[in-house]
N, C-alpha and C positions, 0 to 999 in steps of 0.2 A: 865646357869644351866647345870650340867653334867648329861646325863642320864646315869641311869645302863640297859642294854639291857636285858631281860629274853629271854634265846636261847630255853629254853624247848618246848616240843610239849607237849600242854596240853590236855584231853580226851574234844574232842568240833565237835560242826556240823556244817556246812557253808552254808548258802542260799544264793545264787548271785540272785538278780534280773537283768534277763535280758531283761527289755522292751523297751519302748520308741516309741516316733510315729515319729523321724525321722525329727522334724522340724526346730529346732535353726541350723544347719546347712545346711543346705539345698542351694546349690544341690549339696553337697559329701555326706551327709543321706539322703533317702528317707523311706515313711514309711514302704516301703518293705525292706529295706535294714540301717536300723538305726544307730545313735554313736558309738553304743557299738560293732559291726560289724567292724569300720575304724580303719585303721593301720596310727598312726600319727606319726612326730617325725623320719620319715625315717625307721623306723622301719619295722621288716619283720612278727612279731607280732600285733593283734589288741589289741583295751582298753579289750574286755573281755578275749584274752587269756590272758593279763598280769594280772585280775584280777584274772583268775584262779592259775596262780602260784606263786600268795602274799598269795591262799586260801590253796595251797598246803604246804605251811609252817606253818600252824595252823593246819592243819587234812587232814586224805584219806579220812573223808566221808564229801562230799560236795553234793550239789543238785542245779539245774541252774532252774528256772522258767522261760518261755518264752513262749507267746503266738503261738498259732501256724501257722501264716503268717511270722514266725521268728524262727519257730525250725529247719528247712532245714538247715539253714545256720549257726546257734548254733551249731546245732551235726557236720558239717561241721569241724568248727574250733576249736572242744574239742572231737576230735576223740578219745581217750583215757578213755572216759569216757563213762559205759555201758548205757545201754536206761534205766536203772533203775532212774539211778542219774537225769532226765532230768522229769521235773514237768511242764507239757502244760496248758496252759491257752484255752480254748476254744473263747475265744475272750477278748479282754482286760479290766481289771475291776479294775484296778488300783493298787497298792501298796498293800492296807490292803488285799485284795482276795488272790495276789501272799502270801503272810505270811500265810492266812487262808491254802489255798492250800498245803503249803508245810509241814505246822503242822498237817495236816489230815494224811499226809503221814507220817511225821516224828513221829507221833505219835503213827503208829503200828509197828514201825522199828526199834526202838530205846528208848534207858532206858529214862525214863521220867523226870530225872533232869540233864541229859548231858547238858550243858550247846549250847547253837545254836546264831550266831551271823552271820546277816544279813547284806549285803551288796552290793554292787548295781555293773553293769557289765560296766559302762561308765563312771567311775571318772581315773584322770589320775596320778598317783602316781607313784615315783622313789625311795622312803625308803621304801625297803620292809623289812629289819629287823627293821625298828620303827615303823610298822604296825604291825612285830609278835609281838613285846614286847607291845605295845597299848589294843591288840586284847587279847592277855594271861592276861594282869591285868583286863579287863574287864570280863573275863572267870571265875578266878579265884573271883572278885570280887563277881559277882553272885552267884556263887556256895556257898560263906561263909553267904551271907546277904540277898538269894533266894527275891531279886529285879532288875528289870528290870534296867540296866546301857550304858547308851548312849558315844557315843562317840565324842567329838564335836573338831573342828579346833581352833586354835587360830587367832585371824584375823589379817591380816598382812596390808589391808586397811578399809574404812570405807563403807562396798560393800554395796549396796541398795538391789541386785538381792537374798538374804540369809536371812533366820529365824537366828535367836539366840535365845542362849540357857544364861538365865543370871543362877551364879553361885551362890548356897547355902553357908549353912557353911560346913567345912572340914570335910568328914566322913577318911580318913585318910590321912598323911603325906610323908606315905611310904607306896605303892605310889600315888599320888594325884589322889584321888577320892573326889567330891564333891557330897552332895544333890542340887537340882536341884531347884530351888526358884519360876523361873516362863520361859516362851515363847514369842519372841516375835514376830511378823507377818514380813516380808521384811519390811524395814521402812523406812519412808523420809528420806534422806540426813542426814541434821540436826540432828536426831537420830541415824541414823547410827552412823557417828562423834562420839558424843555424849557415846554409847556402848563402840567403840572403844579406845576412850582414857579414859575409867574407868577403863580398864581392868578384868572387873567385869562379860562378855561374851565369850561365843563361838559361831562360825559358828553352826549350826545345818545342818550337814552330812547326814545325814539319818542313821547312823550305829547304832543298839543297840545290844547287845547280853542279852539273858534271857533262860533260861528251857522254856522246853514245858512246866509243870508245874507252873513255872512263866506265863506263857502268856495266858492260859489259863486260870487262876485263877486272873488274871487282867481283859482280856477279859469279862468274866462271871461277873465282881463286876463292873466295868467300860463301857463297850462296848457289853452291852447282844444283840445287832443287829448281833454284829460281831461272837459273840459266834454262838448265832442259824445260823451263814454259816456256822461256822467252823462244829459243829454236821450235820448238812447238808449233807456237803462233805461227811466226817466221815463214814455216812451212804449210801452214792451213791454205786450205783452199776457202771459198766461201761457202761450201758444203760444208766443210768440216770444222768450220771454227768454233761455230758455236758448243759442238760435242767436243771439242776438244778444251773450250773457257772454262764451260762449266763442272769437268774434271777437275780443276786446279782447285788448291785448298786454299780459306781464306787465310789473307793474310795480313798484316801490315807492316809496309815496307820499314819504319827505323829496326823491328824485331828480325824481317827475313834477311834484312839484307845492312843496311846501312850501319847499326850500333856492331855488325860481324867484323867490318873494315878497318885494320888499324892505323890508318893514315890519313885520318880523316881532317879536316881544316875549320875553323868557325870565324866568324867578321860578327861582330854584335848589329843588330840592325840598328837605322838611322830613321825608325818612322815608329809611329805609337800601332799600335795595338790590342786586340780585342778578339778572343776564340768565339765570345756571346754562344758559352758552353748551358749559362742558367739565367732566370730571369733573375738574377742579381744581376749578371752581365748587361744583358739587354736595356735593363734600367739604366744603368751606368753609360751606356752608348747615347740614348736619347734622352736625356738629364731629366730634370725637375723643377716644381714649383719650389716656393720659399719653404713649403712645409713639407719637404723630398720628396713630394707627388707627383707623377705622372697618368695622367687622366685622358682616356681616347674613348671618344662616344659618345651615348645617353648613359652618364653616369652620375649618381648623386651621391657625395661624400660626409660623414660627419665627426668630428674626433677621429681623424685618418694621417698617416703619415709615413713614410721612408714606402709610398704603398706604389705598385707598378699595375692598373687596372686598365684593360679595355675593352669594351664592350661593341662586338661587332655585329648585334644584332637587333631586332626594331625594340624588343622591351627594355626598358629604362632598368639598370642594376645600381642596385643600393649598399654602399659598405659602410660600417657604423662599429668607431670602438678599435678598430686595427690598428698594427702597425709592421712592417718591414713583411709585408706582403704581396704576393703577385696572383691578381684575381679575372679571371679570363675565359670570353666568351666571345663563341663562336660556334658555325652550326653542326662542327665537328664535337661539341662539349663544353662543359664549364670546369674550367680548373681553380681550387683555390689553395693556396700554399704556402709557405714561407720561401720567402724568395731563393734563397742558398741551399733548397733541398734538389737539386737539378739530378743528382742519380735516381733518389725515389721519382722525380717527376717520367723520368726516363722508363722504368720500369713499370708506372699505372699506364703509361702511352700502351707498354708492348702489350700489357694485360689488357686493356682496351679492343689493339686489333687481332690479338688471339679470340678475343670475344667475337669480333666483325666475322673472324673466318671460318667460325663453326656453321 
């Protein structure tokens, strides 16, 4: 299929969310120092700067959400951007609050059907002009049919670790937008497959763009819990916000709010990407030698292969005899693993800083 690119900059607002607690990588994230923080790929940029300058080619008015054991290091790497644009979390409360949060704001700031599309500070993406043109028909689409319009991946395997988005029928041709049929939870195997060779799915991204208008008014008919936060907020003073965030239950937003709406729209995206959820991921981002190795550091390898090792600290590490493994040090820990165990790696992180906090 030949795409046709839309170079324009359309009238639009950008939320990054930037959270996360730091674990499927662990110990190069911590949950002081998270995904969206690391500079992969040899790069002299992090995933959230490069996601601020995919943001910078849809619009100047962007807003970053980050909790505040994580905005030091946010404002750090988005210097550029005044203390206005930056939306603090008082403790973290998940997805749906970050949205709640930034519509409170966006919604004394700004005309109330500009269209706003959400998107997240740690995915790893290299089409940044199939991100404008993705992001512009999703903008544009909203603005003409004032509903909520998702953006979804097309799946390139049959991944257990992703929701899907199964597809409706055609809302248009030029360019494909679909209504949205139904959801489905991360699935067996066998269903994944299954998804995958219908062609009848997408990845579910987490991206949607809508009005504040749109989302409020979905909110209020679908998710009135989520509403009375967003009025909540709305009405906080700076005394009281923080006691008032930190009330709010966590949440995230496709469960509070979004998979509630049944009118919902999807456009398959037009750019590659990368959740870089485990170090199978991460490997796959910054490739390999001829023998699937990726090697950073004082590292010596022997009989090694499909292996992802890096060594960021002054002693020389040795791996001998492996294969489809990810071996990692730093002054945070040494992890060693099979590359595609990224939940358990998740779970020794949190055991880890349960450990730190006694």
């Amino acid at each position: 299929m030949v795409v046709l690119y839309i170079d324009m900059i359309i009238i639009m607002i950008v939320i990054i969310i930037a959270g996360g607690s730091g674990t499927r990588l662990w110990p190069l994230s911590t949950p002081g120092y998270p995904k969206h923080l690391l500079r992969v790929n040899g790069s002299k940029s992090s995933l959230l700067q490069f996601t601020y300058e995919r943001a910078k080619r849809l619009t100047d008015k962007i807003y970053v959400v980050s909790e505040v054991g994580h905005i030091a290091h946010v404002k750090e790497q988005l210097k550029d951007l005044p203390d206005s644009a930056f939306i603090v979390e008082p403790e973290r409360r998940g997805t749906a609050n970050c949205i709640v949060a930034a519509l409170a704001y966006i919604g004394k700031h700004h005309d109330k059907d500009e269209p706003i599309a959400s998107i997240h500070a740690d995915h790893y993406i290299r089409d940044n002009k199939g991100f404008q043109h993705t992001f512009t028909i999703a903008a544009q689409t909203t603005s003409k049919e004032k509903r909520i319009v998702l953006v979804g991946v097309e799946p390139d395997y049959p991944a257990t670790g992703f929701g899907y988005i199964k597809k409706g029928e055609l809302l248009s041709e030029e360019p494909y937008v679909y209504n949205v049929d139904s959801f489905k939870e991360k699935p067996g195997y066998e269903s994944a497959v299954a998804y995958y060779k219908s062609g009848e799915y997408l990845w579910n991204c987490g991206y949607f763009v809508g009005s504040f208008n749109t989302f409020t008014s979905s909110m209020k008919n679908y998710a009135p819990k989520l509403y009375n936060n967003y009025q909540l907020l709305e009405k906080a003073t700076p005394e009281t916000y923080q006691k008032t965030y930190v009330n709010f239950e966590n949440e995230a937003i496709d469960y509070a709010l979004i998979e509630k709406v049944p009118s919902l729209l999807v456009t398959p995206a037009s750019f590659d990407w990368m959740d870089l959820g485990s170090y199978g991921d991460l490997h796959k981002a910054v490739g390999s030698d001829l023998n699937g190795n990726h090697i950073h550091g004082d590292v010596e390898i022997e009989d090694v292969e499909n292996a992802f090792i890096q060594n960021f600290e002054d002693k020389p590490l040795a791996v001998i005899g492996l294969d489809n493994v990810a071996v990692i040090n730093t002054e945070e820990g040494i992890l060693v693993t099979r590359k595609d165990l990224a939940q358990k790696v998740g779970d020794i992180a949190k055991r880890v800083a349960a450990r730190k906090d006694k």
